[in-house]
C-alpha positions as CSV (number, residue, x, y, z in Angstrom):
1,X,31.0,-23.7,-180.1
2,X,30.3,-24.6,-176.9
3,X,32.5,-22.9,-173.9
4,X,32.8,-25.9,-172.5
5,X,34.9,-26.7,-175.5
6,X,36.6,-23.5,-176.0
7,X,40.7,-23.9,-174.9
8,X,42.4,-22.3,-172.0
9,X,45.6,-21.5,-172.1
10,X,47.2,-21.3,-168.3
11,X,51.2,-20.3,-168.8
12,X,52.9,-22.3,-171.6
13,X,50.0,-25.2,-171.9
14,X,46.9,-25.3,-173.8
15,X,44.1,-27.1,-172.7
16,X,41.8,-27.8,-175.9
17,X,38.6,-27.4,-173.6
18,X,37.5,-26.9,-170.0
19,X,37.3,-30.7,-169.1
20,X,39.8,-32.0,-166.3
21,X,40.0,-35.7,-165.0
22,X,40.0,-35.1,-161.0
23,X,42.8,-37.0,-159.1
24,X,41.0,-40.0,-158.1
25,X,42.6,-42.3,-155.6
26,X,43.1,-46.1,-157.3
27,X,44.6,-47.5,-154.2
28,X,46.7,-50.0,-156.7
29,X,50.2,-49.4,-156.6
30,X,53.0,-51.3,-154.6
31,X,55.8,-49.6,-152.9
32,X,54.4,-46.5,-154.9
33,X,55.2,-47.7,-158.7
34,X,52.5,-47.0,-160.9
35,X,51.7,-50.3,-163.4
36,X,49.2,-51.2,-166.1
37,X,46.1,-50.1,-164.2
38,X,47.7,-46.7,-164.0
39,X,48.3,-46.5,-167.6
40,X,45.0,-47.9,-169.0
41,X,42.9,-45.8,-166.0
42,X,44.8,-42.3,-167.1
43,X,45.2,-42.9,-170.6
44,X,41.6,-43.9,-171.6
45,X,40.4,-40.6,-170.2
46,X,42.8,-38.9,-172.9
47,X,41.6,-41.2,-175.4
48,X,38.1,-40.0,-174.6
49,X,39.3,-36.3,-174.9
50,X,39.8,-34.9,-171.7
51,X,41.8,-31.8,-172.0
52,X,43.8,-32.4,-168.6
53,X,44.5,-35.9,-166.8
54,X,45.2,-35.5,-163.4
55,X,47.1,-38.9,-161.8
56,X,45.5,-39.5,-158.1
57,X,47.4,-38.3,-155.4
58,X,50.7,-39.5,-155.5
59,X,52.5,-39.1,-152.2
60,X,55.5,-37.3,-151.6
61,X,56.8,-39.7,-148.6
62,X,56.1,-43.3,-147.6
63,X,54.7,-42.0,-144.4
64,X,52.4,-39.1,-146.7
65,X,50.6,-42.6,-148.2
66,X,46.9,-42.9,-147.2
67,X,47.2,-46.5,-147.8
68,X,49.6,-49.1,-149.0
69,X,48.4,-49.3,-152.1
70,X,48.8,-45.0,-153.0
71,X,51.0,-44.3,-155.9
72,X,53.9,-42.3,-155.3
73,X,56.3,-40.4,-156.4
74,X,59.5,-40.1,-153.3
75,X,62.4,-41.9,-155.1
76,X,63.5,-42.0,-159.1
77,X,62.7,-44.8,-159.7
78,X,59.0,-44.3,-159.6
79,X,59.9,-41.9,-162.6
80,X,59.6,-44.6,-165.8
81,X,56.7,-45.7,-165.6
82,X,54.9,-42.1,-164.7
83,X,56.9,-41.1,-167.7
84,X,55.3,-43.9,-169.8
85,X,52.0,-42.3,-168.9
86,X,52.6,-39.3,-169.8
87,X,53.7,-39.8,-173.1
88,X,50.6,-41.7,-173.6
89,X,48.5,-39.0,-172.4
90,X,50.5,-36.5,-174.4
91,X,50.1,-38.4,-178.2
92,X,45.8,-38.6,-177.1
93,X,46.5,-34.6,-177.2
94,X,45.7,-34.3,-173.9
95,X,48.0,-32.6,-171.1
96,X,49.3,-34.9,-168.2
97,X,48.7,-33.7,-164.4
98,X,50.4,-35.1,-161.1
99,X,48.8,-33.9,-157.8
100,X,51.2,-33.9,-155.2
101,X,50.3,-35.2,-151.2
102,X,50.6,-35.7,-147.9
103,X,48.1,-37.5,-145.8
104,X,48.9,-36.4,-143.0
105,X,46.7,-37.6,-139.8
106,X,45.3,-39.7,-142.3
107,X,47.4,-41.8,-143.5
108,X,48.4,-45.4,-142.3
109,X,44.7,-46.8,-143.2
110,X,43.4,-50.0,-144.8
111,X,42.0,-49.4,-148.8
112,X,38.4,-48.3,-148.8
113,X,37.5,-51.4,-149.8
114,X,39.3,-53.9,-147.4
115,X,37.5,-50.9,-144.4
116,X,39.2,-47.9,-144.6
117,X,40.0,-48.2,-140.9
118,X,43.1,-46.9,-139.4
119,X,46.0,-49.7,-140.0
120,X,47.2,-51.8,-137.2
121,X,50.8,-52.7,-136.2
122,X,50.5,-56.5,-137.3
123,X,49.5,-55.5,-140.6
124,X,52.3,-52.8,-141.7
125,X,51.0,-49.3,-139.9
126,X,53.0,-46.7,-140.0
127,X,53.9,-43.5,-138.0
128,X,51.7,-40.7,-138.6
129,X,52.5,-36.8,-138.5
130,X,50.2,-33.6,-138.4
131,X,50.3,-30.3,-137.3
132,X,49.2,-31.0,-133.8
133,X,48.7,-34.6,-131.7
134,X,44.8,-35.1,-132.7
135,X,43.6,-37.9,-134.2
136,X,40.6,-37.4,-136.9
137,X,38.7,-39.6,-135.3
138,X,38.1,-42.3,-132.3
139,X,40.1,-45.6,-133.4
140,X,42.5,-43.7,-135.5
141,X,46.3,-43.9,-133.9
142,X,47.2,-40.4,-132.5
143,X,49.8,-38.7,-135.3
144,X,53.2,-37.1,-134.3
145,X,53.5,-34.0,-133.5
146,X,55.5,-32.4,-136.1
147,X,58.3,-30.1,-135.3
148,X,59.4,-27.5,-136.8
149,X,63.0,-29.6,-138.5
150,X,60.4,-32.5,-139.5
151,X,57.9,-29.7,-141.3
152,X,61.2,-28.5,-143.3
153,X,62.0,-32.4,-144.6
154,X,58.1,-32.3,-145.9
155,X,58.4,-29.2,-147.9
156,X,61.6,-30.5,-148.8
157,X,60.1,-33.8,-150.0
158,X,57.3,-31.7,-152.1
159,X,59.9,-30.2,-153.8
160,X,61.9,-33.3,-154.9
161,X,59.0,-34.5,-155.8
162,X,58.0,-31.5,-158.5
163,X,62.0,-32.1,-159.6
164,X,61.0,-36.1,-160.7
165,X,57.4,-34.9,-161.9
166,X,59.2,-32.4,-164.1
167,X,61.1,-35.6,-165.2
168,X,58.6,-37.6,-165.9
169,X,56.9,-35.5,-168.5
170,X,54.1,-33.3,-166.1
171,X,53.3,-30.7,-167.3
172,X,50.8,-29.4,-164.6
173,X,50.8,-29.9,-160.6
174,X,48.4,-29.9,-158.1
175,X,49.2,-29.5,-154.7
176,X,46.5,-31.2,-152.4
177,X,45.4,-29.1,-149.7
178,X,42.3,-30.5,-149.3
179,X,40.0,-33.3,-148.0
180,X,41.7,-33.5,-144.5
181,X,45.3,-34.5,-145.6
182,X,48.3,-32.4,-143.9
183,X,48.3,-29.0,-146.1
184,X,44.5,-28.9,-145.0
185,X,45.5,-30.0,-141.0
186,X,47.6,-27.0,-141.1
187,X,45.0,-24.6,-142.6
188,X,42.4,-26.1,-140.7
189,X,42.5,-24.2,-136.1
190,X,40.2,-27.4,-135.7
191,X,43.3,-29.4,-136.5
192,X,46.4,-26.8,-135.9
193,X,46.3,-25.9,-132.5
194,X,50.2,-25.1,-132.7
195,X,51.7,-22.1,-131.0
196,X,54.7,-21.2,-133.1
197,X,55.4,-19.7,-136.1
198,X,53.0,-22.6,-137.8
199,X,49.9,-21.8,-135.7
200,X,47.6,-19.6,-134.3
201,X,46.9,-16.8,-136.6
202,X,45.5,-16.9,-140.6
203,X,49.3,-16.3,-141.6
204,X,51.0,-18.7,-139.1
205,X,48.4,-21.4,-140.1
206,X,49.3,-20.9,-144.0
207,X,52.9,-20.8,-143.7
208,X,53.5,-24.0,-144.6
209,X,51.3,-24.3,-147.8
210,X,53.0,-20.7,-149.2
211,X,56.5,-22.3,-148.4
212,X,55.4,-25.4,-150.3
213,X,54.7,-23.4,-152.7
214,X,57.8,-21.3,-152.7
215,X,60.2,-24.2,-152.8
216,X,57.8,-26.0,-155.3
217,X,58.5,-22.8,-157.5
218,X,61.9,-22.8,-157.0
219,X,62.4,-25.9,-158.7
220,X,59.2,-26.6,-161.3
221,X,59.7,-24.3,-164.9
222,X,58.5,-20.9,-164.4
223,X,56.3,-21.6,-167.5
224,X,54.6,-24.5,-166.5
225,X,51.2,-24.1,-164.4
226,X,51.0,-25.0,-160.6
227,X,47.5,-25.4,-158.8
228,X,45.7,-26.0,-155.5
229,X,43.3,-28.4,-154.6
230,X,42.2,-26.8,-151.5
231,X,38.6,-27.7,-148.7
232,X,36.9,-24.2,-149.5
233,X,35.2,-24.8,-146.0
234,X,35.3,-27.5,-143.5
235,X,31.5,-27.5,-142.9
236,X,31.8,-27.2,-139.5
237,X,31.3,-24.0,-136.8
238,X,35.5,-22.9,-135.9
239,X,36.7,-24.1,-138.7
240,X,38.0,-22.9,-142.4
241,X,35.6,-20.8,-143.9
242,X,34.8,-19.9,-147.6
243,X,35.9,-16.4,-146.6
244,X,39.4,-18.0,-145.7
245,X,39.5,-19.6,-149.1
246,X,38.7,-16.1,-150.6
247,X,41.9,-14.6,-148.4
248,X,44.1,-17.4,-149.3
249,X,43.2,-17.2,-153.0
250,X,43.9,-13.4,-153.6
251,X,47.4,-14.0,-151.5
252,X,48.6,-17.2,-153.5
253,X,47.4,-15.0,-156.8
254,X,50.8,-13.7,-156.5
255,X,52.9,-16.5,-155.2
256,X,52.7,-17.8,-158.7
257,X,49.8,-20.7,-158.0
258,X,47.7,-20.4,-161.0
259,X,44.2,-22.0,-160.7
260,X,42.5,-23.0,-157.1
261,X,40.8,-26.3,-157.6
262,X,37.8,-25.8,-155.5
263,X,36.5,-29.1,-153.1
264,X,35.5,-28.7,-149.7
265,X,35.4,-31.1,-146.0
266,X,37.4,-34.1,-144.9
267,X,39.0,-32.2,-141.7
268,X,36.2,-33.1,-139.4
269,X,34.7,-36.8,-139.3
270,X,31.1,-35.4,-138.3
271,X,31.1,-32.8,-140.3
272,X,27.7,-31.6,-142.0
273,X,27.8,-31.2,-146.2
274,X,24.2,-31.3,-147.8
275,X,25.0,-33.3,-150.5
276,X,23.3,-32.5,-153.8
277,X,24.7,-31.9,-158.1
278,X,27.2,-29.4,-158.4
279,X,26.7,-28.4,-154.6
280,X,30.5,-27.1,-154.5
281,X,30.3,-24.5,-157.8
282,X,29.4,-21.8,-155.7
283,X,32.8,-21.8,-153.9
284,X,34.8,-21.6,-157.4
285,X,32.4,-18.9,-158.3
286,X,33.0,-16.8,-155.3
287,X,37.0,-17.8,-155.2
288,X,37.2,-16.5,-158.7
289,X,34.6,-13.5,-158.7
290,X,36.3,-12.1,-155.1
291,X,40.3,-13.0,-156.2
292,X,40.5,-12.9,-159.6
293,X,42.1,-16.4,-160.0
294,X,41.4,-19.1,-161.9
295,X,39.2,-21.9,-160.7
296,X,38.2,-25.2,-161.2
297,X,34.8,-26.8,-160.3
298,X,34.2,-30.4,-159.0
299,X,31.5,-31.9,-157.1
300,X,28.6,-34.3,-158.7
301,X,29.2,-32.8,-162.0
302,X,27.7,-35.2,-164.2
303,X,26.0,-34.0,-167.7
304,X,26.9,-32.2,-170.1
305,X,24.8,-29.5,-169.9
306,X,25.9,-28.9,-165.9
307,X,29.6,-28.6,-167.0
308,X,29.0,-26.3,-170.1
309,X,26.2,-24.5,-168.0
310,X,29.0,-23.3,-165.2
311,X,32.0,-22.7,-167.9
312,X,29.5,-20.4,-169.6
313,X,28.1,-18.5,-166.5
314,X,31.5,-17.7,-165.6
315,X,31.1,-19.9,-162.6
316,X,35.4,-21.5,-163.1
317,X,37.3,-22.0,-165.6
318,X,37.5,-25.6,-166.0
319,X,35.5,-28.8,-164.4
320,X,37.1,-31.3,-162.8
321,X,34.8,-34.6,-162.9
322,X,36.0,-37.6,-160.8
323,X,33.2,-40.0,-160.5
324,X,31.1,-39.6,-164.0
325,X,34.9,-40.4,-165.6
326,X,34.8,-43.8,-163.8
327,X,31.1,-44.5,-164.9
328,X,32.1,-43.0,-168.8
329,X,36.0,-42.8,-169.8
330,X,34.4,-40.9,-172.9
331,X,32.5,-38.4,-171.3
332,X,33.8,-35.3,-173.7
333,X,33.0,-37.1,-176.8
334,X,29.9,-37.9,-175.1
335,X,29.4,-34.1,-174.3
336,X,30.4,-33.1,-177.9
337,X,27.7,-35.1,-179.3
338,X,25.4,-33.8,-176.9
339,X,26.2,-30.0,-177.5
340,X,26.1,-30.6,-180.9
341,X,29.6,-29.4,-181.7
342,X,32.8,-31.1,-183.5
343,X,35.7,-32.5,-181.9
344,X,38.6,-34.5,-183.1
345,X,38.0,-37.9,-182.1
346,X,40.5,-40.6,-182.2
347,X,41.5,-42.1,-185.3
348,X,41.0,-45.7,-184.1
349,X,37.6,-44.7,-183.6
350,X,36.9,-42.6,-185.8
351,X,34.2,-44.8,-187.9
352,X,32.2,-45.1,-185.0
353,X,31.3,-41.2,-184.6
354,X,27.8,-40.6,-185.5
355,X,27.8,-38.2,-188.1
């Protein structure tokens, strides 16, 4: 068999193989309530046999929205629906993620495709927050400073949040850390310029992601896996480093985070990323060879033979594809077929296997 098909267990789950649906922003959700395009988006990648469904990031705060239309997860009675999903996802014989967020300095901004720019006040902005008053870019509103009682209300709203995504059937979370959104301000001395206890140094400038954590932990079954999505480096000179990632790893190897879900950029608007397939695997191969902690790979993953190629060279433990699962929901019984191994299909479509 194939490793890329070989199961993982992480905790108390099972994944049947090393294939992960990456949290991929839908921007289709009013007030936060996920609806029908939720259900059909997530639940035909479990019908195409992904072994984990992550939903996009779901915001822990109407103000920790990147735009109007982000799903969210801040009151109860976003729970129903997520919970209709999830039992979906579950009968495919798939696992259900939720990735929890905060946008941070970015949020407050039109969908990508009505511009992506910064929202204005005749069309619904919103206050933002961040670790320090800088704006990501020229145009965007300047974010709030936050203080030190407003950073307690956001770890306290990423704990509620694990409470409802424990009620609502997850089985996994992500925190997002990454792409530019507030864990990643506060990681990031090109966006944390604080001088308290929440800036300045490596441990000052991760407090607030290990206290996340902590209160997450405090609240979300001991059993049940908790990852990181986190910007391995911020491609630009001053900022987070891949050596940073590999500190932070072996540290949050023993605050009980399980896998670090390996991305990188998004702090810095001109930041410089040479784009090319599978140009972010060497970060979860060095998190994982210099930590020991589990790692997922993303980034222009898109055949077969790449995914099953970094599973088997020990480069992470799972792949996370985002954009090849919106161009083929079926990707894994694609991959199957192409590895020339056997995997339980669906029963509905069953007669269509080639045999």
């Amino acid at each position: 068999m194939p490793t890329l098909f070989s199961p993982l267990k992480i905790k108390n789950v099972e994944l049947k193989n090393r294939i992960a649906v990456s949290p991929m922003c839908q921007y289709s959700s009013e007030d936060g309530f996920a609806n029908d395009w939720h259900l059909v988006h997530l639940g035909s990648r479990a019908v195409g046999g992904a072994a984990l469904v992550f939903t996009e990031a779901t915001s822990v705060s109407p103000e920790g929205r990147i735009s109007p239309g982000d799903l969210g997860i801040w009151k109860d009675e976003h729970i129903p629906f997520l919970k209709r999903i999830t039992e979906f996802i579950e009968k495919q014989g798939s696992v259900a993620g939720i990735q929890l967020a905060h946008a941070g300095r970015r949020a407050s901004h039109m969908r990508p495709w009505e511009g992506g720019k910064s929202l204005s006040k005749d069309v619904g902005s919103w206050q933002t927050y961040a670790p320090s008053a800088i704006s990501f870019q020229d145009g965007d509103a300047t974010p709030s400073e936050l203080t030190v009682d407003e950073i307690k209300k956001v770890i306290k709203d990423f704990q509620n949040a694990a409470v409802r995504a424990q009620k609502a059937g997850f089985k996994v979370i992500e925190l997002h850390g990454a792409h530019g959104y507030l864990i990643n301000e506060f990681l990031s001395p090109l966006s944390n310029t604080r001088t308290d206890q929440y800036g300045g140094s490596f441990e000052n400038r991760t407090r607030f992601l290990t206290e996340i954590i902590e209160s997450v932990r405090k609240v979300w079954r001991e059993d049940n896996p908790l990852f990181l999505r986190i910007s391995s480096t911020d491609w630009k000179e001053g900022g987070w480093s891949d050596d940073d990632s590999i500190k932070l790893a072996t540290q949050l190897k023993t605050k009980t985070v399980d896998l670090i879900d390996c991305s990188s950029g998004g702090i810095a608007f001109d930041q410089k990323i040479q784009v090319k397939p599978l140009y972010q695997v060497e970060f979860s191969e060095s998190i994982k060879k210099n930590s020991g902690i589990l790692t997922g790979a993303v980034g222009l993953i898109t055949t077969s033979q790449e995914a099953n190629g970094i599973i088997e060279d020990g480069k992470a433990d799972i792949v996370l594809l985002a954009r090849e699962f919106l161009r083929d929901p079926y990707f894994p019984l694609r991959a199957a077929s192409e590895l020339d191994t056997q995997v339980i299909w669906p029963i509905q479509y069953e007669r269509a296997r080639k045999k």
